[in-house]
C-alpha angles and dihedrals in degrees: 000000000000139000114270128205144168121214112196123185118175117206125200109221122204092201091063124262090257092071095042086054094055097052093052102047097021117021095034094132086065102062105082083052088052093043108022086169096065102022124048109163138005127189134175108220095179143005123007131312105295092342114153113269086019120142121223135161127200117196111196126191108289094067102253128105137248131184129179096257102019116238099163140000138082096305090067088071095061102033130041084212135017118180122176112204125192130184128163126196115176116312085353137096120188113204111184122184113200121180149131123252118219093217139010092247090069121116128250102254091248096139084059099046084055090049094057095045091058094045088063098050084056090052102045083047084059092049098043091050090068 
């Protein structure tokens, strides 16, 4: 059995945690046009935008793959599983991480906490443009 972890980062957004929420479980198809430089493509393969028991894949721009509850791509080489969890209540967003690691040498997923971190300043800069 692995090593399982939780990272957690709150964000306080100065477009108001409504709107974030909106983006990431309405509007998804909208983010690589807000951050080009994280997020290059996102496709539903099946179900609706951000629907329970949807599939979706986001390709950023390294060339590799994420979706909200891993189900292929590179992570999974590293970690049994990889879950990425959002919430947003007022000025906050919540981004939690959850995962397993293979072995106990695997590294925290720090890089992709930071990804994501930065995804959501690009997207409260969107949001704050309007």
């Amino acid at each position: 059995m692995g090593v399982k972890g939780k990272l957690i980062a709150f964000v306080e957004v100065k477009c108001g945690g409504h709107s974030f929420y909106d983006i990431f479980h309405t509007n998804t198809h909208h983010v690589p046009k807000i951050s080009p430089r994280n997020i290059n493509h996102f496709e539903i393969h099946e179900g609706e935008t951000m629907k329970a028991d949807s599939i979706v894949s986001w390709k950023y721009n390294e060339g590799k793959s994420i979706t909200w509850k891993l189900i292929e791509g590179d992570l999974l080489e590293l970690y049994n599983y990889f879950n990425v969890i959002t919430s947003c209540d007022y000025q906050w967003t919540t981004w939690t991480i959850e995962y397993e690691k293979k072995t106990e040498d695997t590294p925290e997923p720090l890089i992709h906490l930071g990804f994501i971190l930065d995804l959501t300043k690009d997207v409260e800069a969107h949001l704050l443009e309007k």
